[in-house]
CHARMM internal coordinates of N, CA and C (Angstrom, degrees):
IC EDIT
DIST 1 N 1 CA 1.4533
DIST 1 CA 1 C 1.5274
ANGL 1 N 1 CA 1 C 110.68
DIST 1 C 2 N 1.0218
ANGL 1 CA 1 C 2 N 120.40
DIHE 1 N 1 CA 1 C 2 N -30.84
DIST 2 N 2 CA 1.6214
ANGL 1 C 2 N 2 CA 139.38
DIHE 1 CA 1 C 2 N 2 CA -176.68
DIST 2 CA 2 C 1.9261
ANGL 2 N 2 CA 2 C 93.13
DIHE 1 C 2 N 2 CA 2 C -50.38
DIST 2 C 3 N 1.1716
ANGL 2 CA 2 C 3 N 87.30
DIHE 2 N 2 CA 2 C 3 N -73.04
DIST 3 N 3 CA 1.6411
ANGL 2 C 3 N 3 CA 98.90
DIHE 2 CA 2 C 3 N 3 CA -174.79
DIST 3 CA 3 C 1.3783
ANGL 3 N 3 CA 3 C 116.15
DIHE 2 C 3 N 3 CA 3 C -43.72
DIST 3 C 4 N 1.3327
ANGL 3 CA 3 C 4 N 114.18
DIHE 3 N 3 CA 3 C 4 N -49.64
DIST 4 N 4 CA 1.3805
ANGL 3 C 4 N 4 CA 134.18
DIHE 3 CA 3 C 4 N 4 CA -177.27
DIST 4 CA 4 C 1.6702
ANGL 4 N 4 CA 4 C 94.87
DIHE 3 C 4 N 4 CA 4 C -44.52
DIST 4 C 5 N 1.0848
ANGL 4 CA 4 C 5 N 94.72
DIHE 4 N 4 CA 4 C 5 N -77.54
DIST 5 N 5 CA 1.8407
ANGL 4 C 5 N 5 CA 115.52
DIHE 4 CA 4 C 5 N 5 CA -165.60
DIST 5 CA 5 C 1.8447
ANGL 5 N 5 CA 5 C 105.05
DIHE 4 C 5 N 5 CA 5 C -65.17
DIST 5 C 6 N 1.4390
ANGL 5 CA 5 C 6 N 121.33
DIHE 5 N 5 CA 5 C 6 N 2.29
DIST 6 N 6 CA 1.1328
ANGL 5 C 6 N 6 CA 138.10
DIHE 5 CA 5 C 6 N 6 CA 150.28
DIST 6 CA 6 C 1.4482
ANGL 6 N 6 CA 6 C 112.10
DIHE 5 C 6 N 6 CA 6 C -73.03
DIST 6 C 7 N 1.3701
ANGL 6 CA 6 C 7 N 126.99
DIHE 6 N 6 CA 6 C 7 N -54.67
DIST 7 N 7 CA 1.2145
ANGL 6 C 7 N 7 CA 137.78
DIHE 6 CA 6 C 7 N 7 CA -179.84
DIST 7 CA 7 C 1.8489
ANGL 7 N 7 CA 7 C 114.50
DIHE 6 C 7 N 7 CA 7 C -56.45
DIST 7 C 8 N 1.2053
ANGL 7 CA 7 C 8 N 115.62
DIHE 7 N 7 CA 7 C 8 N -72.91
DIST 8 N 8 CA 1.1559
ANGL 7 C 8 N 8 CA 118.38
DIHE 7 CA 7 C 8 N 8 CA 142.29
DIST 8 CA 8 C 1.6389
ANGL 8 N 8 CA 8 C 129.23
DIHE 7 C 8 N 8 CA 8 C 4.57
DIST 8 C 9 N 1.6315
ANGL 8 CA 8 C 9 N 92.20
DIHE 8 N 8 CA 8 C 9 N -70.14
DIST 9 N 9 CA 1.6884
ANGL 8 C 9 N 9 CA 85.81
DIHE 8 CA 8 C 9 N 9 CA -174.45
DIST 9 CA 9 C 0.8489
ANGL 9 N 9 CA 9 C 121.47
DIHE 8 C 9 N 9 CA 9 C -92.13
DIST 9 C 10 N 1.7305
ANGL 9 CA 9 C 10 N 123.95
DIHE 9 N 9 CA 9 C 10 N -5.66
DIST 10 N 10 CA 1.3941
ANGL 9 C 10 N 10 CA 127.49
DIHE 9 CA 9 C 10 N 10 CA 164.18
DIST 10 CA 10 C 1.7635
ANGL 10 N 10 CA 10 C 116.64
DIHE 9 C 10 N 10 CA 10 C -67.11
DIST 10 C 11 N 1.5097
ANGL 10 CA 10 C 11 N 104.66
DIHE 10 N 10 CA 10 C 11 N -19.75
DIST 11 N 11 CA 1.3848
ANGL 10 C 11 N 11 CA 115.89
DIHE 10 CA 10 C 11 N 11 CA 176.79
DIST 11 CA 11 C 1.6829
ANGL 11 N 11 CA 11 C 104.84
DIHE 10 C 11 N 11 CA 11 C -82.85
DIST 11 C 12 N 1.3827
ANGL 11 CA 11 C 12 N 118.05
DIHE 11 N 11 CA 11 C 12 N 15.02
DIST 12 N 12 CA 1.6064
ANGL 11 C 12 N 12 CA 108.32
DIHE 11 CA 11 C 12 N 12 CA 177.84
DIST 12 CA 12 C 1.9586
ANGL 12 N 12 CA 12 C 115.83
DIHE 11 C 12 N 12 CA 12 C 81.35
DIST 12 C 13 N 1.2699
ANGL 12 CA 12 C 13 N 106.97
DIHE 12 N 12 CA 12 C 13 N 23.15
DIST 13 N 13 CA 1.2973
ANGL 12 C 13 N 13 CA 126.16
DIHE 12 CA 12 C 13 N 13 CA -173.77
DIST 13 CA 13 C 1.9139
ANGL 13 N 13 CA 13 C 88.20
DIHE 12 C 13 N 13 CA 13 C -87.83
DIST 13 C 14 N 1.6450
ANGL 13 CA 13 C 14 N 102.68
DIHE 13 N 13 CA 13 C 14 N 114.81
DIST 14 N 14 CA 1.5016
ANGL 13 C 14 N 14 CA 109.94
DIHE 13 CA 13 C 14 N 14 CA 165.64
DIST 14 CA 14 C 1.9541
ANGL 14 N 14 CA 14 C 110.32
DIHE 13 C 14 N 14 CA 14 C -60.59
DIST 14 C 15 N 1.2805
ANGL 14 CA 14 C 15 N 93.24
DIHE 14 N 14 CA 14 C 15 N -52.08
DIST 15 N 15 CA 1.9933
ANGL 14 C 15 N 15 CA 99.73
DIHE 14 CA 14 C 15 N 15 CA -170.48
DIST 15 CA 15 C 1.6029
ANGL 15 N 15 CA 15 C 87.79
DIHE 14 C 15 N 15 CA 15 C -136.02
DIST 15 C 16 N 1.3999
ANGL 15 CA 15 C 16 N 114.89
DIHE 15 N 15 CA 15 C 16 N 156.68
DIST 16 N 16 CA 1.4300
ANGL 15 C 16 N 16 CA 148.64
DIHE 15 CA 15 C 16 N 16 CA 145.32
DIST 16 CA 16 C 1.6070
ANGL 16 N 16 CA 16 C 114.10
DIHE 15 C 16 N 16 CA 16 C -91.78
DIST 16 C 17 N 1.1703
ANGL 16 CA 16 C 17 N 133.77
DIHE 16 N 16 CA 16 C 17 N 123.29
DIST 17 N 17 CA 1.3818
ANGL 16 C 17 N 17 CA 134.09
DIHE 16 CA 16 C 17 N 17 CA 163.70
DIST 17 CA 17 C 1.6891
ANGL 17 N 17 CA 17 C 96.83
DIHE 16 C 17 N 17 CA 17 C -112.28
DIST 17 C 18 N 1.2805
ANGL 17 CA 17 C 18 N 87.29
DIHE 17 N 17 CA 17 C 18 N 158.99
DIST 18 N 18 CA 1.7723
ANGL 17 C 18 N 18 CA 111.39
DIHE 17 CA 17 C 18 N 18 CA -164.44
DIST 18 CA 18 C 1.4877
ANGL 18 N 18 CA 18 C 107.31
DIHE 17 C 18 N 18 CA 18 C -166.60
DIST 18 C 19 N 2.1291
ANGL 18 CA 18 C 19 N 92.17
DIHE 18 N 18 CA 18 C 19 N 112.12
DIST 19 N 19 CA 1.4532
ANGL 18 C 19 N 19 CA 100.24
DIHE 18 CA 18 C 19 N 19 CA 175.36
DIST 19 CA 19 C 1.6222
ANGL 19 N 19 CA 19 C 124.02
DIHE 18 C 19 N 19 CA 19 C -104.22
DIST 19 C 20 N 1.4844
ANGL 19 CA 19 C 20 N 141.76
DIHE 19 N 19 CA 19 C 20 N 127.65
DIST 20 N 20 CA 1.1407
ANGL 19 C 20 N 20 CA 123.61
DIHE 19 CA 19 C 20 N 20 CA 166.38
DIST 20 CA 20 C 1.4088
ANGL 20 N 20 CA 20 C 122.27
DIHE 19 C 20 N 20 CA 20 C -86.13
DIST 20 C 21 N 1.7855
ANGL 20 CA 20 C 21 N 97.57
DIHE 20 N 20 CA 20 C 21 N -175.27
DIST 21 N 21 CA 1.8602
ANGL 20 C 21 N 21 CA 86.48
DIHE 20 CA 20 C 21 N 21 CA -160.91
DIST 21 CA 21 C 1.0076
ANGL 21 N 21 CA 21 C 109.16
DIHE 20 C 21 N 21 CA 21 C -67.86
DIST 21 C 22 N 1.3356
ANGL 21 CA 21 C 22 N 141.75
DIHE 21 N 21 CA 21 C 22 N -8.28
DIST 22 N 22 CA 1.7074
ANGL 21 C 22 N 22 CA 139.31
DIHE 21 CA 21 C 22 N 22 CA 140.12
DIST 22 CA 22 C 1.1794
ANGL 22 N 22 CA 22 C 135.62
DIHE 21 C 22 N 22 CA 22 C -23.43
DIST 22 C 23 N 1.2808
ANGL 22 CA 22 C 23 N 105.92
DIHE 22 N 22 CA 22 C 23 N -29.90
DIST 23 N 23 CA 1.7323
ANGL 22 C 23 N 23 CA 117.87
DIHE 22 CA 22 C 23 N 23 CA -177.10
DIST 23 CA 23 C 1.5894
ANGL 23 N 23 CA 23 C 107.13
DIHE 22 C 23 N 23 CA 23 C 91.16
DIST 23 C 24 N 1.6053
ANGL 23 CA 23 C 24 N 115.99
DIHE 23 N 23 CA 23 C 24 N -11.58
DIST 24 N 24 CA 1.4770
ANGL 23 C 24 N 24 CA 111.27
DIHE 23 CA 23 C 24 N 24 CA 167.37
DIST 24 CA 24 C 1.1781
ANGL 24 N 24 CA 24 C 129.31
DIHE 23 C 24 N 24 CA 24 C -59.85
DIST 24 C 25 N 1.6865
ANGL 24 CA 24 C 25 N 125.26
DIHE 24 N 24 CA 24 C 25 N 107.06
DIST 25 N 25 CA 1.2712
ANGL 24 C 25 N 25 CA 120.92
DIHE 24 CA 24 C 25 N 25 CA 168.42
DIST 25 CA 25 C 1.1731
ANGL 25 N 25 CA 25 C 125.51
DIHE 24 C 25 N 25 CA 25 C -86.76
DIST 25 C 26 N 1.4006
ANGL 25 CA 25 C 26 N 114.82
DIHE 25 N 25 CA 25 C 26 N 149.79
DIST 26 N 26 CA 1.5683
ANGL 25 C 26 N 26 CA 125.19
DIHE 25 CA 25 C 26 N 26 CA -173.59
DIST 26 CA 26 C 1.3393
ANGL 26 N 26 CA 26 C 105.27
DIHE 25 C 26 N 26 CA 26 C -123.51
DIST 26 C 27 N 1.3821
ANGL 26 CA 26 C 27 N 116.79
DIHE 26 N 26 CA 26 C 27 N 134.20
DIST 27 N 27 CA 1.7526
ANGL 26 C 27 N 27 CA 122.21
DIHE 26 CA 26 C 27 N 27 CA 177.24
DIST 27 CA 27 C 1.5966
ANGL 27 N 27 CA 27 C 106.37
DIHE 26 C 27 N 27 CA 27 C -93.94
DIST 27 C 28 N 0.9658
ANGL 27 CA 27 C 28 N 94.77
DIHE 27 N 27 CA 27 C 28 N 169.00
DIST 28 N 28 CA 1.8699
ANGL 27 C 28 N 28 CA 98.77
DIHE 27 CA 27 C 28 N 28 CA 169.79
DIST 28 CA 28 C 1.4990
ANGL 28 N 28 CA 28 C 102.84
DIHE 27 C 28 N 28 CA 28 C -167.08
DIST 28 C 29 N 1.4187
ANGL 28 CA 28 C 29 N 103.91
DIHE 28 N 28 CA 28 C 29 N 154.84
DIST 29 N 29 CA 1.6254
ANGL 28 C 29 N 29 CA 106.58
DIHE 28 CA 28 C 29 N 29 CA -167.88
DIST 29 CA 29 C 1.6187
ANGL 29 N 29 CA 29 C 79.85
DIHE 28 C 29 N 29 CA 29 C -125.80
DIST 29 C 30 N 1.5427
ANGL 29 CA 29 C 30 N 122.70
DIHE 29 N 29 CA 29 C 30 N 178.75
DIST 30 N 30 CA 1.3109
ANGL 29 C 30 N 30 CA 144.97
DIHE 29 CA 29 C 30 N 30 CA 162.58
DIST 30 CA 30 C 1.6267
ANGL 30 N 30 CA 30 C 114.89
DIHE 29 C 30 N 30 CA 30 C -52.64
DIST 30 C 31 N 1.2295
ANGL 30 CA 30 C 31 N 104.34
DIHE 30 N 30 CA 30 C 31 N -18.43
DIST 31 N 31 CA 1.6890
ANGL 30 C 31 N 31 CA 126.71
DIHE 30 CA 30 C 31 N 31 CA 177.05
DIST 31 CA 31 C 1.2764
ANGL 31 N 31 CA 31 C 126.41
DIHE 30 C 31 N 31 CA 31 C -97.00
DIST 31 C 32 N 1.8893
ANGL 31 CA 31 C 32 N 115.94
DIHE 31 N 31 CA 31 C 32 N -15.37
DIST 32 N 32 CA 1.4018
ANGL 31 C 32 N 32 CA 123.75
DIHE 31 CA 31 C 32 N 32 CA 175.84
DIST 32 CA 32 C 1.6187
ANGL 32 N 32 CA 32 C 85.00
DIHE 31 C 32 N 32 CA 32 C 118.43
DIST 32 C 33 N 1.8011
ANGL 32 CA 32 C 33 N 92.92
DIHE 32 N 32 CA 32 C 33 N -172.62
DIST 33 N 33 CA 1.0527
ANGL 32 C 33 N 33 CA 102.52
DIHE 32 CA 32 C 33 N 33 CA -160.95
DIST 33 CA 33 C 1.6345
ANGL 33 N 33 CA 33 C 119.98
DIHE 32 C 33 N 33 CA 33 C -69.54
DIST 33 C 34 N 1.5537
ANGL 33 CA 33 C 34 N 108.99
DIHE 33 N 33 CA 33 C 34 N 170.38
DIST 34 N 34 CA 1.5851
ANGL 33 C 34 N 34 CA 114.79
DIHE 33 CA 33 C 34 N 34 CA 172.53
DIST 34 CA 34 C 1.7573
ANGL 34 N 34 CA 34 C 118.08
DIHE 33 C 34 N 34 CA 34 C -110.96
DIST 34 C 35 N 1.0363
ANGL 34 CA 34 C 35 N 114.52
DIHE 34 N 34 CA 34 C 35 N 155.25
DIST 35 N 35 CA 1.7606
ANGL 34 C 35 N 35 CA 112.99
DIHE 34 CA 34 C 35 N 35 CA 158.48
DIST 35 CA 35 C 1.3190
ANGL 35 N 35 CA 35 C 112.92
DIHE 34 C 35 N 35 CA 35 C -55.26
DIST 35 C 36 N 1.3989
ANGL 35 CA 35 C 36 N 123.49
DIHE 35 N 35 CA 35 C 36 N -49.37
DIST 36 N 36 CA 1.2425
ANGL 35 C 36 N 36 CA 149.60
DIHE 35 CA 35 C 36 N 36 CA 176.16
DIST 36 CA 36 C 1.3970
ANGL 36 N 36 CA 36 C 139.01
DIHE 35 C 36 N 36 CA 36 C -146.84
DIST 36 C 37 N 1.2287
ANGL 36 CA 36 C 37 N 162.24
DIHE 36 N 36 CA 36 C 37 N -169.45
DIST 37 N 37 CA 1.0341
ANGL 36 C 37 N 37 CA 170.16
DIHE 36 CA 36 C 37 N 37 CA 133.64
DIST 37 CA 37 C 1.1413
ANGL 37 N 37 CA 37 C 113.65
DIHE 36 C 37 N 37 CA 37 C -34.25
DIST 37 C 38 N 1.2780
ANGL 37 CA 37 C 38 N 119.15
DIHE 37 N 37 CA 37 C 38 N 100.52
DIST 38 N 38 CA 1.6842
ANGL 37 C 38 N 38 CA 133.81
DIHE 37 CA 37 C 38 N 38 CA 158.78
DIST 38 CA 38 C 1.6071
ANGL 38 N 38 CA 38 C 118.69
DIHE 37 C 38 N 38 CA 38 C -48.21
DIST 38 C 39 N 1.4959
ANGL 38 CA 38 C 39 N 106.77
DIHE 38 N 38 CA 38 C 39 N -40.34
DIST 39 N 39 CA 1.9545
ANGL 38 C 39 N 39 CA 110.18
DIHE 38 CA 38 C 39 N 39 CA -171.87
DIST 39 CA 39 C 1.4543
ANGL 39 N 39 CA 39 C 94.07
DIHE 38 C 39 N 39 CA 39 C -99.83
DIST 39 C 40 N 1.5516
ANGL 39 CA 39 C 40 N 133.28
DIHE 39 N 39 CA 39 C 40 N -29.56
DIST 40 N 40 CA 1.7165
ANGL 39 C 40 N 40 CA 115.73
DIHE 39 CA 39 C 40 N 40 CA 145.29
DIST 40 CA 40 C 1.4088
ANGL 40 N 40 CA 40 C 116.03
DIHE 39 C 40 N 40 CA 40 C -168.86
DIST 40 C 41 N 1.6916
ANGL 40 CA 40 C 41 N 69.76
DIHE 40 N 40 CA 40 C 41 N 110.75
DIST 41 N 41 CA 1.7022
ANGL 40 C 41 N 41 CA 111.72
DIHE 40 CA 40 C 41 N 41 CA 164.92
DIST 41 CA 41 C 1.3384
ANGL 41 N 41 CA 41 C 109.04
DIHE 40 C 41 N 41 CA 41 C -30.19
DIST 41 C 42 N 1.6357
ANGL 41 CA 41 C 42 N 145.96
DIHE 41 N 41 CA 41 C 42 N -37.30
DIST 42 N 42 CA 1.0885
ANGL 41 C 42 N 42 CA 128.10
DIHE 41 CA 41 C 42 N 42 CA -144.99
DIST 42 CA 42 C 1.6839
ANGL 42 N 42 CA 42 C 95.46
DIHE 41 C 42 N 42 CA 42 C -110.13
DIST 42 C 43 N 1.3632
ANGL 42 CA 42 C 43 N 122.99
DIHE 42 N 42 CA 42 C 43 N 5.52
DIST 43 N 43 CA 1.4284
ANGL 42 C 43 N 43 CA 127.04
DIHE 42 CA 42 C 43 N 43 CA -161.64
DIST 43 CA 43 C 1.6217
ANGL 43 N 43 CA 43 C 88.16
DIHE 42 C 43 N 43 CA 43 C -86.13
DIST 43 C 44 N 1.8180
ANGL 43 CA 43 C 44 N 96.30
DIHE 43 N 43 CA 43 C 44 N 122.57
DIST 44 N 44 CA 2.1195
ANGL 43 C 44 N 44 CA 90.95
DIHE 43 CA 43 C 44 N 44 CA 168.16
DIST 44 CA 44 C 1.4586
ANGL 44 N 44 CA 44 C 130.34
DIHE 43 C 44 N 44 CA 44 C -80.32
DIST 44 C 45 N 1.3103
ANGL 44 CA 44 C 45 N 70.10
DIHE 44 N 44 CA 44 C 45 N 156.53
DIST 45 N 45 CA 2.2071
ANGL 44 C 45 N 45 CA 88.52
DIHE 44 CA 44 C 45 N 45 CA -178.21
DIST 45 CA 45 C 1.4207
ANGL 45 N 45 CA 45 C 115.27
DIHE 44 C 45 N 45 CA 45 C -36.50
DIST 45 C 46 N 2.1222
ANGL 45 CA 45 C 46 N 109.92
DIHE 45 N 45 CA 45 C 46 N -46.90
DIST 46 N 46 CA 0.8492
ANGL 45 C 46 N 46 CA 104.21
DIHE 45 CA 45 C 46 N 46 CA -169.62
DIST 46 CA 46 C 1.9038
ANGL 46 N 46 CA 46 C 118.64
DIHE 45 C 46 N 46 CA 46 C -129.47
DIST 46 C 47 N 0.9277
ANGL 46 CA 46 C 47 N 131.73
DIHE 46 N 46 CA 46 C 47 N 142.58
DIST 47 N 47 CA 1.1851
ANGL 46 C 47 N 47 CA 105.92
DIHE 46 CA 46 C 47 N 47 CA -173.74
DIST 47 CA 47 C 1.6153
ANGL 47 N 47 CA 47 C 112.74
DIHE 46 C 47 N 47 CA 47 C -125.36
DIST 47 C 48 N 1.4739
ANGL 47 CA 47 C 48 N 109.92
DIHE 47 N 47 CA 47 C 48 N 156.87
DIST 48 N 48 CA 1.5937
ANGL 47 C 48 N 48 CA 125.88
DIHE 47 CA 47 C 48 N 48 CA -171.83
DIST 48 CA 48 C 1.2713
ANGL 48 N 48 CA 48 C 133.08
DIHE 47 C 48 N 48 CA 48 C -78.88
END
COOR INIT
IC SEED 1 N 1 CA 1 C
IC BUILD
């Protein structure tokens, strides 16, 4: 996934989000990871 979300930001990708089969999402900026979503803050951690 690393690579993937490498690919991505070389294509001009601001954030990568990434869900597992949990429904846990993870943000990532060009800088590593986030607490949350920088382009939106209000999107949840986890989903149903």
């Amino acid at each position: 996934m690393q690579t993937k979300r490498q690919l991505y930001f070389e294509q001009g990708a601001r954030e990568v989000w990434t869900c597992d089969a949990n429904g846990s999402v993870a943000f990532f900026s060009p800088n590593g990871p986030l607490v949350h979503s920088i382009l939106f803050p209000e999107f949840p951690l986890q989903l149903t």
